[in-house]
C-alpha positions in Angstrom: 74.0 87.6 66.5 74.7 91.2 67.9 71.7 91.4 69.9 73.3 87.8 71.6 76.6 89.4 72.5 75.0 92.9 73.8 73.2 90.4 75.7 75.6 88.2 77.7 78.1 91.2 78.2 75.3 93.2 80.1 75.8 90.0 83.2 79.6 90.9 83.2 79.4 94.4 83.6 77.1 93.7 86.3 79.4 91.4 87.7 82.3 93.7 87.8 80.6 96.3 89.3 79.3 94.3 92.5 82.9 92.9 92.6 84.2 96.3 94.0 81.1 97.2 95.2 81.9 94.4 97.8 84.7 95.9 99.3 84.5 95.9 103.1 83.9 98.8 105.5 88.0 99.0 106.7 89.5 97.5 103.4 92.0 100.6 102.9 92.3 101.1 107.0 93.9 97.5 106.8 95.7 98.4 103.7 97.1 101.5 105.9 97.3 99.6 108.4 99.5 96.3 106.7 101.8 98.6 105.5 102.4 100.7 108.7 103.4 96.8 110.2 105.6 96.2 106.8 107.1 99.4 107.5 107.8 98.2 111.3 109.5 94.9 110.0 112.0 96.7 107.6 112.9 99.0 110.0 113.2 96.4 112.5 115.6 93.9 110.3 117.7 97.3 109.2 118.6 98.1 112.6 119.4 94.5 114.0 122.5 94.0 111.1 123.3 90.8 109.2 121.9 88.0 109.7 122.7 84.4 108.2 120.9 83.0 104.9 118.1 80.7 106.2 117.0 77.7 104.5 113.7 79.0 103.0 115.6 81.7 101.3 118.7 79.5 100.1 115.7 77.3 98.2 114.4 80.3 96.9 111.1 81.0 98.1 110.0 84.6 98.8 109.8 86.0 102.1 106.4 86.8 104.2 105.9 89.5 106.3 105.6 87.2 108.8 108.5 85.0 107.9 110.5 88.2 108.5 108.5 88.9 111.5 109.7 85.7 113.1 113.6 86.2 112.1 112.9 90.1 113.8 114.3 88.3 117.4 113.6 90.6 120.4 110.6 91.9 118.8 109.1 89.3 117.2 106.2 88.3 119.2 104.6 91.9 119.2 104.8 92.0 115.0 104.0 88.6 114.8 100.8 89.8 117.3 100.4 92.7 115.2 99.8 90.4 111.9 97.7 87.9 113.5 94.9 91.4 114.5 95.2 92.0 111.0 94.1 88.5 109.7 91.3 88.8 112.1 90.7 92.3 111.0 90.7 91.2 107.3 87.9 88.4 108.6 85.9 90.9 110.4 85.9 93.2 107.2 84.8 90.1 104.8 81.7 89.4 107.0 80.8 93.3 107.4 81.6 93.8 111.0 83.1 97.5 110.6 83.3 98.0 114.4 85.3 94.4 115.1 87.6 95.4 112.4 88.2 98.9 113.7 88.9 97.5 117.4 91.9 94.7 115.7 93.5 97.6 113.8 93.2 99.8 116.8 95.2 96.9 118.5 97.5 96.7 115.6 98.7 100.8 116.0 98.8 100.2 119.9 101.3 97.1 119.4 103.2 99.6 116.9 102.9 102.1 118.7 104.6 100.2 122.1 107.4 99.5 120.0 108.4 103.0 118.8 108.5 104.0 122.6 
């Protein structure tokens, strides 16, 4: 009965390690990356003031960053842009493609960086 369990936990461990083993090439660039855009969204609904309750929040459901992206107004298009190259990037990432990915978030700090100017 020991020798059985020894057995089947062996697979698991295994298992676990390939799990983060699996992690693409840019993972923590588009972590960096996602919340550099975040950071670009709060700062962007701080300076624009109040702003009615919309529906979505008065049922309750949580906010996206790209739910607040598209209440931004004036800049809206550029985060919503911005969060768009970093789906793509994300793709790039999960099929190995480290220089695709690196191009999106290269786009993503340009669009950030347009909008600090």
């Amino acid at each position: 009965m020991i020798g059985t369990t020894t057995y089947s936990a062996v697979p698991l461990i295994f298992l676990l390690a390939s799990s983060t083993a699996q992690a693409g090439v840019c993972t923590s660039a588009i972590a960096q990356a996602q919340s550099e855009v975040d950071a670009a969204i709060e700062n962007s609904l701080s300076t624009d003031g109040w702003k009615p309750e919309s529906i979505g929040a008065m049922r309750g459901y949580q906010p996206t960053p790209r739910s607040l992206a598209q209440t931004e107004g004036h800049g809206s298009a550029a985060l919503q842009q911005a969060l768009d190259l970093l789906g793509r990037a994300r793709k790039y990432d999960r099929l190995g493609n480290g220089a695709a990915c690196r191009e999106q978030l290269t786009n993503v700090r340009s669009i950030l960086l347009k909008r600090t100017r």
